[in-house]
PANU-335215 format. One record per atom (N, C-alpha, C, O): residue in one letter; atom name; y, z, x. Coordinates in nm, 3 decimals. Each point is the difference from the previous one (the first is absolute). Layout:
% residues N
A_CA_Y_Z_X
...
This chain:
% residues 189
X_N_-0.047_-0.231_1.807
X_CA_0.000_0.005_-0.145
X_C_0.088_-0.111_-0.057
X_O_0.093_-0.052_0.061
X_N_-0.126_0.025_-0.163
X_CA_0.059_-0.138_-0.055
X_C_0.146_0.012_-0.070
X_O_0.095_-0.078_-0.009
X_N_-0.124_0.242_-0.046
X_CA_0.119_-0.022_-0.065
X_C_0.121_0.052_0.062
X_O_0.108_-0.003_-0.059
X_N_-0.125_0.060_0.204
X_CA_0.110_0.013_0.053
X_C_0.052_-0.111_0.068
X_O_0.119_-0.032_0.005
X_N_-0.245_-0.041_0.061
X_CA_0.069_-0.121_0.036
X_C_0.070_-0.042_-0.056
X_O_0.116_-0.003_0.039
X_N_-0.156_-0.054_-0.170
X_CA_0.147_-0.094_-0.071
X_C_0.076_0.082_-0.046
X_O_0.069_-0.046_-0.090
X_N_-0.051_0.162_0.117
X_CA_0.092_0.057_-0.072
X_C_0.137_0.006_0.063
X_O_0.092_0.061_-0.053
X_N_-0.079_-0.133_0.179
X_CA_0.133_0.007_0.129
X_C_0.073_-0.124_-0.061
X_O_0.099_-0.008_0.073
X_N_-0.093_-0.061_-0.136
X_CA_0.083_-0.103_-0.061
X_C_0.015_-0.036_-0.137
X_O_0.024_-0.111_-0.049
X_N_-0.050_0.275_-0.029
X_CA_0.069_0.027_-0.141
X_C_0.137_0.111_0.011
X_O_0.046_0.069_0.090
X_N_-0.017_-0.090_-0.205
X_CA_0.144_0.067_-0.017
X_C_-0.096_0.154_-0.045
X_O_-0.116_0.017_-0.037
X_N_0.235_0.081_0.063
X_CA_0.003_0.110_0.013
X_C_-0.016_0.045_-0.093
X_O_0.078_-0.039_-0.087
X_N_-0.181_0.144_0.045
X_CA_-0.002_0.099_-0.141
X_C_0.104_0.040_-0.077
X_O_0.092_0.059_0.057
X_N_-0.084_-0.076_-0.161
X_CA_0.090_0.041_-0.106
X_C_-0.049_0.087_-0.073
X_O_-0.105_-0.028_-0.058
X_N_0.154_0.136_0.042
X_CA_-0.044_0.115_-0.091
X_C_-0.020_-0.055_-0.185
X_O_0.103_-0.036_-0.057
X_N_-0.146_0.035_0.032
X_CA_0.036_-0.089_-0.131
X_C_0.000_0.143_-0.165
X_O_0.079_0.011_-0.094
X_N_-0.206_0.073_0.132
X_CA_-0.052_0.099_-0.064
X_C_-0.034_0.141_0.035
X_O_-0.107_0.023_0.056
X_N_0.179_0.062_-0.080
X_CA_-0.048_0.198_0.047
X_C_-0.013_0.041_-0.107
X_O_0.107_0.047_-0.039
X_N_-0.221_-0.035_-0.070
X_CA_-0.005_0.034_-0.093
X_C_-0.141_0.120_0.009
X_O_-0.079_0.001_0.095
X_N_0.074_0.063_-0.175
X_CA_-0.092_0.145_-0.021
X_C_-0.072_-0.037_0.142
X_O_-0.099_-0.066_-0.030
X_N_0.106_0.079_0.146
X_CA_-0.046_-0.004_0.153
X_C_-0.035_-0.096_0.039
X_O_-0.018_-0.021_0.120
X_N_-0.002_-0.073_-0.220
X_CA_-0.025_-0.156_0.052
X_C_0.109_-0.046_0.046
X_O_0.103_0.021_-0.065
X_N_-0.095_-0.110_0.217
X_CA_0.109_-0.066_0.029
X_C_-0.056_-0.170_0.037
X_O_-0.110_-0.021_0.051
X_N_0.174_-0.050_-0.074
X_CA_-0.026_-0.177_-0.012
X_C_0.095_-0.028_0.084
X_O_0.105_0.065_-0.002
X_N_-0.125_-0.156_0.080
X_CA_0.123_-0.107_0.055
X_C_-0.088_-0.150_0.036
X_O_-0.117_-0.028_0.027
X_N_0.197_-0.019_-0.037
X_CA_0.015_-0.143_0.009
X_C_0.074_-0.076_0.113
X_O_0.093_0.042_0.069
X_N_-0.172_-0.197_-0.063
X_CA_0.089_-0.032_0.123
X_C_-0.053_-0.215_-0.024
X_O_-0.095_-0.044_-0.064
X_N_0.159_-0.004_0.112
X_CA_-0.007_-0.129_0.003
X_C_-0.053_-0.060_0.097
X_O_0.064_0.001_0.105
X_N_-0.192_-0.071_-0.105
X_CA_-0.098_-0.048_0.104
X_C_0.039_-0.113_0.092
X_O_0.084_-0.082_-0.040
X_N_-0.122_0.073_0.126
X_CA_0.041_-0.110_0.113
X_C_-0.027_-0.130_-0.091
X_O_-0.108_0.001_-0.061
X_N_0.186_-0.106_0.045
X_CA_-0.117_-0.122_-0.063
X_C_-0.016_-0.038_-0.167
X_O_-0.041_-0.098_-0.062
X_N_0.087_0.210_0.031
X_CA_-0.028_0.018_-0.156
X_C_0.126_0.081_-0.059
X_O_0.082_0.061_0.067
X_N_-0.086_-0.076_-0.214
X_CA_0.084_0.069_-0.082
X_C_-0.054_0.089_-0.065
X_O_0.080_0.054_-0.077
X_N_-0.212_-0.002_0.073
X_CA_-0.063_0.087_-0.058
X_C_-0.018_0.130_0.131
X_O_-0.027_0.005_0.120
X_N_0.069_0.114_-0.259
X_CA_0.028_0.137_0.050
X_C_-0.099_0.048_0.071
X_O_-0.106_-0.031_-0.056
X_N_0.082_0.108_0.177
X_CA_-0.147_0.064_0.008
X_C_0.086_0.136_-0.053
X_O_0.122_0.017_-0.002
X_N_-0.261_0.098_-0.050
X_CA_0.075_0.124_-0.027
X_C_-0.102_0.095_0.065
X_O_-0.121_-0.014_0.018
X_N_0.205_0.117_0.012
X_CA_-0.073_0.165_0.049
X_C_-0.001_0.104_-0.037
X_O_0.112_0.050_-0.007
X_N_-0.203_0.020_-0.025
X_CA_0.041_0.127_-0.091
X_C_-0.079_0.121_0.045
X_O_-0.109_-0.008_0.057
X_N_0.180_0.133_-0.089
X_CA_-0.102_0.144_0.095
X_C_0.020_0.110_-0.090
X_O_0.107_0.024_-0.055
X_N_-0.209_0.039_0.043
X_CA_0.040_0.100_-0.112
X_C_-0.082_0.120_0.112
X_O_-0.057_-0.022_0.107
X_N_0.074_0.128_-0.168
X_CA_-0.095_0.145_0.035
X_C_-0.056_0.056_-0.057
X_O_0.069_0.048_-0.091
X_N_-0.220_-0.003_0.084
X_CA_-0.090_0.014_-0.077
X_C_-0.055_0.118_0.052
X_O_0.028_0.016_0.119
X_N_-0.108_0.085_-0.175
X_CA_-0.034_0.119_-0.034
X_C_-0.121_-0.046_-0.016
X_O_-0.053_0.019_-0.109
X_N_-0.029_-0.097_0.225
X_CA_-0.165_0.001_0.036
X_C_-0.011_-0.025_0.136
X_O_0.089_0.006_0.085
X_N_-0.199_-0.034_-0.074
X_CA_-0.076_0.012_0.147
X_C_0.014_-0.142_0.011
X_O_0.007_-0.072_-0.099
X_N_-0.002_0.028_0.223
X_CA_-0.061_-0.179_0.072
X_C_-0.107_-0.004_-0.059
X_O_-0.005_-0.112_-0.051
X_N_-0.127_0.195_0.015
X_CA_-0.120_-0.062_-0.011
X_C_0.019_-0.033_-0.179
X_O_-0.061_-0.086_-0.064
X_N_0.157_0.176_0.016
X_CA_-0.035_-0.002_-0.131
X_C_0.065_-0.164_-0.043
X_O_-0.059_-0.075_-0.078
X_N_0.156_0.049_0.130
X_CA_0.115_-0.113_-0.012
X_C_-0.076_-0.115_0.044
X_O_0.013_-0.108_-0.058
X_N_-0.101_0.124_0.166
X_CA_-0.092_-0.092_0.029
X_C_-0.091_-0.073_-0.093
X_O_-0.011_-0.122_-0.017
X_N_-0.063_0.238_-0.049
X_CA_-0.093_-0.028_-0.106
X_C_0.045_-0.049_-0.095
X_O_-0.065_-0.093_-0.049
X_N_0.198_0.137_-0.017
X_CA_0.072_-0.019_-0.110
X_C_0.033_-0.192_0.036
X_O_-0.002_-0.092_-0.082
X_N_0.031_0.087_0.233
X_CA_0.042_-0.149_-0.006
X_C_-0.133_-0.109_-0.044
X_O_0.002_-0.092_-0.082
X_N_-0.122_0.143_0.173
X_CA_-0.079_-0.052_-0.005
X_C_-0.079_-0.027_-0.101
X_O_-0.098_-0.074_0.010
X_N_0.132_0.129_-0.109
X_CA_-0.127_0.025_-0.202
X_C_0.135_-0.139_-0.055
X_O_0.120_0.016_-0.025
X_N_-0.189_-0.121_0.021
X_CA_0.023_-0.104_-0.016
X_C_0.035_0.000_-0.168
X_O_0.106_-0.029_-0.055
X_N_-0.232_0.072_-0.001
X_CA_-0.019_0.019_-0.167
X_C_0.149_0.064_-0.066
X_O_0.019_-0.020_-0.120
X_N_0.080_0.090_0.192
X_CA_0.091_0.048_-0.014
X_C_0.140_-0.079_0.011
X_O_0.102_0.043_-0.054
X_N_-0.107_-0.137_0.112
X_CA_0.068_-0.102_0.071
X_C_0.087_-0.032_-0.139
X_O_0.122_0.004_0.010
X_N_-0.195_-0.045_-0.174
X_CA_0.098_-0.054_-0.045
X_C_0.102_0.110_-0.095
X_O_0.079_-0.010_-0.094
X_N_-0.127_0.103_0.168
X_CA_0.076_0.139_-0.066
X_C_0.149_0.048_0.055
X_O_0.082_0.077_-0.050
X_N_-0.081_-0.152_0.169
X_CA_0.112_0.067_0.061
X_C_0.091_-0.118_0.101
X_O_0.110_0.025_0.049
X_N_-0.199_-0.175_-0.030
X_CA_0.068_-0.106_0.045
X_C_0.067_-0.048_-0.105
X_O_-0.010_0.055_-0.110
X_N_0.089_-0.167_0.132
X_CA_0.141_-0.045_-0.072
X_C_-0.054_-0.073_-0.073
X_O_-0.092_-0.048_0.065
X_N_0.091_0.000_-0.182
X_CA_-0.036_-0.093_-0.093
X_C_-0.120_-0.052_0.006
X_O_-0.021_-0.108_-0.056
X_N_-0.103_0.189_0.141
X_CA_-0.139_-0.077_-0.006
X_C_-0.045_0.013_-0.120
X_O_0.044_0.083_-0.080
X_N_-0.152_-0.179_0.053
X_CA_-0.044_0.020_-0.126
X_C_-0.107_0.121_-0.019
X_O_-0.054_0.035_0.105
X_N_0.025_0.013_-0.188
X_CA_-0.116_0.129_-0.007
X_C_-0.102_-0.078_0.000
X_O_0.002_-0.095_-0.079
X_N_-0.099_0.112_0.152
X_CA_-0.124_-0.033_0.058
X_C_-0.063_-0.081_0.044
X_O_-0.121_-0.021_-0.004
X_N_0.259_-0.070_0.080
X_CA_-0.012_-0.134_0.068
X_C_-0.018_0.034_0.116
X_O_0.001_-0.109_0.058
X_N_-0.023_0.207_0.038
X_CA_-0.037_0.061_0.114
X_C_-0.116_0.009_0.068
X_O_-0.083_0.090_-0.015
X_N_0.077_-0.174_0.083
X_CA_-0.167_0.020_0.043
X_C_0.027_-0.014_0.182
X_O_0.100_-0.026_0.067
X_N_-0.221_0.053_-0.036
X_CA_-0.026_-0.020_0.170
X_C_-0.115_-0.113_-0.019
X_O_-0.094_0.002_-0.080
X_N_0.125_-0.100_0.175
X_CA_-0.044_-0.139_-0.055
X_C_-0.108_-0.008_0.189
X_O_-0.114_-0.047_-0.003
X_N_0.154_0.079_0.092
X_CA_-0.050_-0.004_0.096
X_C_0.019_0.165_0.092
X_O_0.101_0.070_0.009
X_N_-0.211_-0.052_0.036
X_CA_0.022_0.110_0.097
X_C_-0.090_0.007_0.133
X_O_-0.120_-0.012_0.021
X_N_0.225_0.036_0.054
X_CA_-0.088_-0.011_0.155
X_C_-0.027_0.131_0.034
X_O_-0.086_0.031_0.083
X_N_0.165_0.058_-0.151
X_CA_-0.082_0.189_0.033
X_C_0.141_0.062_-0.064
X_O_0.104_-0.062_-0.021
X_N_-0.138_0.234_-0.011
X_CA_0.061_0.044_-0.101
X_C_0.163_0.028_0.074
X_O_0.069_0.088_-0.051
X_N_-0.028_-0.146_0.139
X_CA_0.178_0.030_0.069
X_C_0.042_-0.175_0.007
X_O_0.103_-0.040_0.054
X_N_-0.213_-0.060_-0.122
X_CA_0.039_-0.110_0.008
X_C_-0.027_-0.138_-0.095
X_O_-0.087_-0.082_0.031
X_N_0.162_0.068_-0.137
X_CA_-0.041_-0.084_-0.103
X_C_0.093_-0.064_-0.045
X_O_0.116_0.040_0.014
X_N_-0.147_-0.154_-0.078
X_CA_0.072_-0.089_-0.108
X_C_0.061_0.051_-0.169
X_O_-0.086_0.047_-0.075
X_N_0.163_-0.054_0.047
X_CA_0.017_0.030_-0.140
X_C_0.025_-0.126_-0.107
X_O_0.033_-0.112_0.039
X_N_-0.050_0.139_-0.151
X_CA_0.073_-0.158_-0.073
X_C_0.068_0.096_-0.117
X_O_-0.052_0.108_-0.027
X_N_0.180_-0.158_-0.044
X_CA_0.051_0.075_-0.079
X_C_0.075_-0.114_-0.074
X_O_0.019_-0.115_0.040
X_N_0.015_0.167_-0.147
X_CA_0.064_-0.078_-0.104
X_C_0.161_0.062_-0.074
X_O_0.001_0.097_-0.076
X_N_0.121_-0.170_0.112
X_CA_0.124_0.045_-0.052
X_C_0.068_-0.077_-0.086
X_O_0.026_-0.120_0.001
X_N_0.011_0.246_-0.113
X_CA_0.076_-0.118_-0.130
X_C_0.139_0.067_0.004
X_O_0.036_0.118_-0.005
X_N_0.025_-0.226_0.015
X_CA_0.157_0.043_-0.089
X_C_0.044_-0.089_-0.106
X_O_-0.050_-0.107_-0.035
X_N_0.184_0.187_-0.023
X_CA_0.024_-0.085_-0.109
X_C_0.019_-0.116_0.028
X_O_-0.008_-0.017_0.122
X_N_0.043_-0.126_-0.213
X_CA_0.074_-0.158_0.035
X_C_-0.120_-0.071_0.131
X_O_-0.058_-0.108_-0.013
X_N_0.048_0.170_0.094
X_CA_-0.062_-0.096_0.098
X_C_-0.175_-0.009_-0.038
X_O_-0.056_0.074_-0.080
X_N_0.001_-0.164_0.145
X_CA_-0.143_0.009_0.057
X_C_-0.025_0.084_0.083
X_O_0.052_0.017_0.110
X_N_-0.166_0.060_-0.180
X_CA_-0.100_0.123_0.066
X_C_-0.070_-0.046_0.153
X_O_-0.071_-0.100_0.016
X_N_0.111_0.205_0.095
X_CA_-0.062_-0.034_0.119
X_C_-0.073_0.006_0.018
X_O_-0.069_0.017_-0.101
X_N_-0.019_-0.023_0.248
X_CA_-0.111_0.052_0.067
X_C_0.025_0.037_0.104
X_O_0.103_-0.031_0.060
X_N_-0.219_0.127_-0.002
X_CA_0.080_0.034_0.143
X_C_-0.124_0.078_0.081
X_O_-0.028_0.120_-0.010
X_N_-0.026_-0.199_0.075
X_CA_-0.091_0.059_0.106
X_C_0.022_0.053_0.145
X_O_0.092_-0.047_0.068
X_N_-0.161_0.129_-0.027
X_CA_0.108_0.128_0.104
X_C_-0.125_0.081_0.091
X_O_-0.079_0.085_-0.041
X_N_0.092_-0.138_0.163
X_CA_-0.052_0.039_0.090
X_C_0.034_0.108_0.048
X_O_0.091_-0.009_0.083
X_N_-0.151_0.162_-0.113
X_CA_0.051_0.109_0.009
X_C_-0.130_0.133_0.134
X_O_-0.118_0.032_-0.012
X_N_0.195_-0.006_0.089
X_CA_-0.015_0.010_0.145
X_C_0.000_0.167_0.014
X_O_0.107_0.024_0.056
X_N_-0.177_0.105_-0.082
X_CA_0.060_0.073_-0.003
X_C_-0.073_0.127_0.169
X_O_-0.098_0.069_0.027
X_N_0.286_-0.129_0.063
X_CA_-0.023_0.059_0.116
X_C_-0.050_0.138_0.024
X_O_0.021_0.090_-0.082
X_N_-0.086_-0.070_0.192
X_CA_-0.024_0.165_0.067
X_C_0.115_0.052_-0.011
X_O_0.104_-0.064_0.018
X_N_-0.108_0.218_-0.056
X_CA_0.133_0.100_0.073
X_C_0.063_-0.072_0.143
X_O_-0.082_-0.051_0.076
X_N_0.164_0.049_-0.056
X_CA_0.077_0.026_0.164
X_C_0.011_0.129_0.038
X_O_-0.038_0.100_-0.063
X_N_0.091_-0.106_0.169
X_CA_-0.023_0.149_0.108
X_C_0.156_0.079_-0.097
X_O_0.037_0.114_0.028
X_N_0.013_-0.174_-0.103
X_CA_0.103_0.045_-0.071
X_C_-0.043_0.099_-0.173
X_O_0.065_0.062_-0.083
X_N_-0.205_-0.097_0.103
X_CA_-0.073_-0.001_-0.136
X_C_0.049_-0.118_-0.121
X_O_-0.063_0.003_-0.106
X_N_0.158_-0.091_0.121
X_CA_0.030_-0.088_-0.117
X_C_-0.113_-0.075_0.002
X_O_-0.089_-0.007_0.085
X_N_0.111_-0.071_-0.232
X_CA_-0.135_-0.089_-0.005
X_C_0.097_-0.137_-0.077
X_O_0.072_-0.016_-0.099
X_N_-0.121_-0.058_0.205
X_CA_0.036_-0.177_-0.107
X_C_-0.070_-0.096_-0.050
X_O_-0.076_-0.067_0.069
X_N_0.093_0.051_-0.192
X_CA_-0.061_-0.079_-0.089
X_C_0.071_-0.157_0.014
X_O_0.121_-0.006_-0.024
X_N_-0.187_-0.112_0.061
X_CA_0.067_-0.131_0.016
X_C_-0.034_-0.043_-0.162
X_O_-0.084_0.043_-0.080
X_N_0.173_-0.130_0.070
X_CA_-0.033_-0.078_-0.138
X_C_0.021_-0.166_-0.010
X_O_0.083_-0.035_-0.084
X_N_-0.146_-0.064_0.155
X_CA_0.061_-0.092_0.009
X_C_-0.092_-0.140_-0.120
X_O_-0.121_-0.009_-0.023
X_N_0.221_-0.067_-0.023
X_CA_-0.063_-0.065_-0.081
X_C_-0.083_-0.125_0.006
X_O_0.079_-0.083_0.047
X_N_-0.194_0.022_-0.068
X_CA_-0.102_-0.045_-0.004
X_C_-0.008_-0.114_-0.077
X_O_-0.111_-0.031_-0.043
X_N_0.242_-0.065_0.008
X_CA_-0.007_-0.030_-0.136
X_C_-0.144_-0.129_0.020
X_O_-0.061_-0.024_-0.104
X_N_0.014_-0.053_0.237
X_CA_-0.084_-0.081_-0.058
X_C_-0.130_0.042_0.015
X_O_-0.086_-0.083_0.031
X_N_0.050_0.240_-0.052
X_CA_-0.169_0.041_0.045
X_C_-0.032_-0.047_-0.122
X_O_-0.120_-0.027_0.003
X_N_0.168_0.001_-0.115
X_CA_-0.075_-0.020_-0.137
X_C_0.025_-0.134_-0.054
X_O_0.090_-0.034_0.077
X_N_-0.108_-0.067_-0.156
X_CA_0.039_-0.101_-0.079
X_C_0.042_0.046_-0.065
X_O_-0.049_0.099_-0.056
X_N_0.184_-0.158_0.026
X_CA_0.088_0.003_-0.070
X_C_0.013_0.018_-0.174
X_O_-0.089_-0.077_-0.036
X_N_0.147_0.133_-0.089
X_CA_-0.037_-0.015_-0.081
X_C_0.100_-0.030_-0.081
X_O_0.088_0.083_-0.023
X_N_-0.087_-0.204_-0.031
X_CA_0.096_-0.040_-0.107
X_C_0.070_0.072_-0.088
X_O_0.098_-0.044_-0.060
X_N_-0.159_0.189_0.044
X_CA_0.064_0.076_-0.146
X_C_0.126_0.049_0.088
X_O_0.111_0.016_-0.051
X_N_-0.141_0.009_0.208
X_CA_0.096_0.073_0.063
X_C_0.098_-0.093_0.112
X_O_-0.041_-0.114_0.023
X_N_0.156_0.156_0.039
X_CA_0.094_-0.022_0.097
X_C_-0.096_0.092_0.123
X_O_-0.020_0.121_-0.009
X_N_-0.019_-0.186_0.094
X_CA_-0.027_0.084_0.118
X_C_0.089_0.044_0.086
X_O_0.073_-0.080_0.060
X_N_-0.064_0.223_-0.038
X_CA_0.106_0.065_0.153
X_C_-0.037_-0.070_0.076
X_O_-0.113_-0.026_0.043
X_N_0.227_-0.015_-0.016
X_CA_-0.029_-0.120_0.178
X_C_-0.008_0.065_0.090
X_O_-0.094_-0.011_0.080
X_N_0.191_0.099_-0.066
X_CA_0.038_0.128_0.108
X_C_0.037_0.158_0.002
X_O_0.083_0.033_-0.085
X_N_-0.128_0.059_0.161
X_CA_-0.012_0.106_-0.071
X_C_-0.017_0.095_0.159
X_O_-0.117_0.028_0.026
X_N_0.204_0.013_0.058
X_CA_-0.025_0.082_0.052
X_C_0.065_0.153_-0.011
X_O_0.118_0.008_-0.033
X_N_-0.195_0.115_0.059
X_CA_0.041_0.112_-0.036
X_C_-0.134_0.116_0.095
X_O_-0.113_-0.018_0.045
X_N_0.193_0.115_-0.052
X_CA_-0.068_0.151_0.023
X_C_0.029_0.139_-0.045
X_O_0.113_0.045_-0.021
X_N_-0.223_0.018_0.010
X_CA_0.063_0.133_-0.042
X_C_-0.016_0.090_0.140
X_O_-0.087_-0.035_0.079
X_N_0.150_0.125_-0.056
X_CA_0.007_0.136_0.058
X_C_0.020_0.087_-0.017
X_O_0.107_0.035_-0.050
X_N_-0.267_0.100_0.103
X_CA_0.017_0.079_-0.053
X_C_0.019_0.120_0.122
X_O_-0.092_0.034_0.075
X_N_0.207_0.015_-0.071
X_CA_0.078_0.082_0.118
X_C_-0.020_0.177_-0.038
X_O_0.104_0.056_-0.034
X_N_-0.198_0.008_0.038
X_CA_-0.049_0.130_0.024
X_C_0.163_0.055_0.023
X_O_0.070_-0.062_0.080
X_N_-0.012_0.184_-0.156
X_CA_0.089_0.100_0.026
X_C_-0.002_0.096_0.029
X_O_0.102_0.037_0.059
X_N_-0.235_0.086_-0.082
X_CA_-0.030_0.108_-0.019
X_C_0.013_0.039_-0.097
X_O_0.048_-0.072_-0.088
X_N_-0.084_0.199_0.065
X_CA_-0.023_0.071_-0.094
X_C_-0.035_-0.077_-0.137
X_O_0.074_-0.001_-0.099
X_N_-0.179_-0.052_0.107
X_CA_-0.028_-0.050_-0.118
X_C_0.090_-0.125_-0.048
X_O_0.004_-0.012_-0.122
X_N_0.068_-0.081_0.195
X_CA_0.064_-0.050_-0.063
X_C_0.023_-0.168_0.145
X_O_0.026_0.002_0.120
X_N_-0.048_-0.101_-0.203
X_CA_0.051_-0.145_0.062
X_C_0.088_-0.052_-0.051
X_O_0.054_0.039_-0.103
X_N_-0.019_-0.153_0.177
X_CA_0.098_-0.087_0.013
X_C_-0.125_-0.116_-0.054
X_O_-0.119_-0.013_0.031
X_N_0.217_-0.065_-0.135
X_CA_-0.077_-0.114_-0.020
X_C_0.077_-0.134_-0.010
X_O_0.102_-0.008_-0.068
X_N_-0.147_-0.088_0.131
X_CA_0.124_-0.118_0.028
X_C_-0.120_-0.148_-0.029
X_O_-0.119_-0.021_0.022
X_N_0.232_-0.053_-0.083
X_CA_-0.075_-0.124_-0.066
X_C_0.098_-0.109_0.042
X_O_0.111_-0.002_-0.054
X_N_-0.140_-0.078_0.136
X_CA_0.092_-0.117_-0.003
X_C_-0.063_-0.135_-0.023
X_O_-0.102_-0.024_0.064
X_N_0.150_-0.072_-0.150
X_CA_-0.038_-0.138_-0.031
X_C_0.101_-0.106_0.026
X_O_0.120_0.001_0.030
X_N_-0.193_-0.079_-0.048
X_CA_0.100_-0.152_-0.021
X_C_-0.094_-0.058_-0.045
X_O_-0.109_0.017_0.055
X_N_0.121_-0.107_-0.172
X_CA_-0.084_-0.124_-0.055
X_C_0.097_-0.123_-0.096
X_O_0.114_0.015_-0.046
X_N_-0.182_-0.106_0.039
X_CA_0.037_-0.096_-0.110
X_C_-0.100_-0.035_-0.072
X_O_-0.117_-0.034_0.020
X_N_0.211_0.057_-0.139
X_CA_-0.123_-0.035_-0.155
X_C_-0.032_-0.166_-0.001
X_O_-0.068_-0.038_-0.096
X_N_0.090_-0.017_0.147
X_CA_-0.029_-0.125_0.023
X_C_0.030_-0.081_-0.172
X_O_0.089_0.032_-0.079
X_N_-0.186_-0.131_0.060
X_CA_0.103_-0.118_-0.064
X_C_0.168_-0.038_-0.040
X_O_0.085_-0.020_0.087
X_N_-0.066_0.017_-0.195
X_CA_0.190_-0.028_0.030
X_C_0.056_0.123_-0.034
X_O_0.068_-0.033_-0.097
X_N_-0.048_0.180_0.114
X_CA_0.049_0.107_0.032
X_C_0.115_-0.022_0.064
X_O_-0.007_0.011_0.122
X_N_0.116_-0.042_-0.169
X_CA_0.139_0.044_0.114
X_C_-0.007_0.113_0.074
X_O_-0.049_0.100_-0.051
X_N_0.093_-0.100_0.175
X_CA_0.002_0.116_0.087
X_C_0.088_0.079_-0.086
X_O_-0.045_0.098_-0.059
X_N_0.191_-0.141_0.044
X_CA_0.002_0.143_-0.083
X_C_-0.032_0.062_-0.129
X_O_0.059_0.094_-0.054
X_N_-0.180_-0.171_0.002
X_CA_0.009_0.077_-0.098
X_C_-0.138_0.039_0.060
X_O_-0.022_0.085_-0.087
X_N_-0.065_-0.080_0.149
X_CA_-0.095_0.055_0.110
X_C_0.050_0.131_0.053
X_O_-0.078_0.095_0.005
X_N_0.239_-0.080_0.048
X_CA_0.016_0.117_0.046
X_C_0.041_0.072_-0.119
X_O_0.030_0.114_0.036
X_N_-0.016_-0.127_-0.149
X_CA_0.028_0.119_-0.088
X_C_-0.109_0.127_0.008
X_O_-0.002_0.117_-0.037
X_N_-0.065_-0.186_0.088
X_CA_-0.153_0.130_-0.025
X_C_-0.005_0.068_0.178
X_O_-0.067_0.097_0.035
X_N_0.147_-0.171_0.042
X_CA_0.008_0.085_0.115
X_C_0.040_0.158_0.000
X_O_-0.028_0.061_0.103
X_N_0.102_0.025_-0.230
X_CA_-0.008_0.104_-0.033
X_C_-0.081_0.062_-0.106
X_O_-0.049_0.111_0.021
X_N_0.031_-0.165_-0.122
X_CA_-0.055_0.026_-0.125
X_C_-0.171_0.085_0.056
X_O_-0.054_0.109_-0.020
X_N_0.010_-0.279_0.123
X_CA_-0.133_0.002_0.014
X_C_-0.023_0.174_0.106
X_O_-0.066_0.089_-0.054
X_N_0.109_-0.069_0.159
X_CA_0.002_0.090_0.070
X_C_0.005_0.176_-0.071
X_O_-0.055_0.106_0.031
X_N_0.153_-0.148_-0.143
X_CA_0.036_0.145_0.023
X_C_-0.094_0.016_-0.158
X_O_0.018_0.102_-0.067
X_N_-0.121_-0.216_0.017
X_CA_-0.039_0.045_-0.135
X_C_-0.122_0.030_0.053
X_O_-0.060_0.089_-0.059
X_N_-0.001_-0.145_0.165
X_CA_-0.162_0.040_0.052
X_C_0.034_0.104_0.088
X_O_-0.108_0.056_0.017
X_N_0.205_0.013_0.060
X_CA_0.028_0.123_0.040
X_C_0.045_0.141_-0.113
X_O_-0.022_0.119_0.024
X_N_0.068_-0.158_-0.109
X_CA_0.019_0.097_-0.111
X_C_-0.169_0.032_-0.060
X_O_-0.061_0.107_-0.005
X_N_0.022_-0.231_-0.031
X_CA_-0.171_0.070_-0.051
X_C_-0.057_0.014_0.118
X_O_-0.049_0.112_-0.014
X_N_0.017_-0.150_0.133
X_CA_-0.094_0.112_0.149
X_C_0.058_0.120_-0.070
X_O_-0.074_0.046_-0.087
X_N_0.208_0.025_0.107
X_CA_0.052_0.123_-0.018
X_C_-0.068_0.055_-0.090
X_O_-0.056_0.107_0.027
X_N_0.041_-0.167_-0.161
X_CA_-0.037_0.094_-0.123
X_C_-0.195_-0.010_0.027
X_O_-0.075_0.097_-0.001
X_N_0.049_-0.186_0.015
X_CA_-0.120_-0.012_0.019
X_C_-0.063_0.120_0.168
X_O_-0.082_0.091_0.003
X_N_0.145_-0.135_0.079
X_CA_-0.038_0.123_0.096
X_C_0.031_0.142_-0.015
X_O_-0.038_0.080_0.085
């Protein structure tokens, strides 16, 4: 797996956030000054339901971090556990991104978890002037079965917004972003 590999020559998790069951930490990447972050909350559904919920795309700009509402589409698909996405993110002061995302969604393991890869795609498309394209973008979700009705759900990323973005002002959203698309899954599941 990719992301454990590189993960033996970053610095160590930092708790950063324990707020209403969401917990975040952070850590500083081999190579770079930009944060990757991790976050796990516990949820009161099934794997299959959390599954589906990941997979309804149309929903995507309801509960991801600053996408735009209805810039979401599946632009390529090779079968329904394996497709392309393209999405569109605005924040204030800067230029609005883009961000295309090769999204992978694994069999159960003999553990019952299920992993979702997310890695970014930025040259499947030509490029578009209105936007800054994500250069880089790797991430996954996991979804860890508890019983009784209830999972573990874990999201870890690292990306850069690419054009002139200072890293740190890139990592300000290393908390913001995590614990605001884990607060709506919650209300929304």
């Amino acid at each position: 797996m990719v992301y454990a590999q590189h993960s033996f020559a970053d610095e160590p998790w930092t708790l950063e956030k324990n707020k209403d069951g969401i917990m975040i930490w952070n850590r500083k990447t081999a190579n770079s000054n930009l944060k990757e972050f991790k976050v796990s909350t516990v949820l009161q559904t099934t794997p299959e339901k959390m599954l589906s919920f990941l997979k309804n795309t149309s929903n995507y700009d309801k509960w991801m971090y600053k996408i735009d509402a209805g810039s979401v589409k599946v632009i390529k698909r090779n079968n329904d556990n394996d497709y392309f996405t393209y999405m569109t993110v605005s924040a204030p002061f800067i230029k609005s991104r883009e961000a295309i995302t090769h999204m992978i969604f694994n069999a159960q393991n003999n553990k019952g978890e299920i992993l979702i890869t997310l890695d970014g795609t930025p040259d499947l498309l030509p490029k578009n002037d209105k936007y800054v394209r994500i250069p880089m973008m790797k991430a996954y979700f996991k979804i860890i079965p508890l019983g009784e009705g209830k999972i573990e759900l874990v999201h870890q990323a690292l990306s850069a917004p690419g054009g002139s973005i200072p890293d740190a002002l890139a990592n300000l959203s290393s908390v913001d972003c995590p614990y605001s698309m884990f607060s709506k899954i919650k209300k929304m599941m």
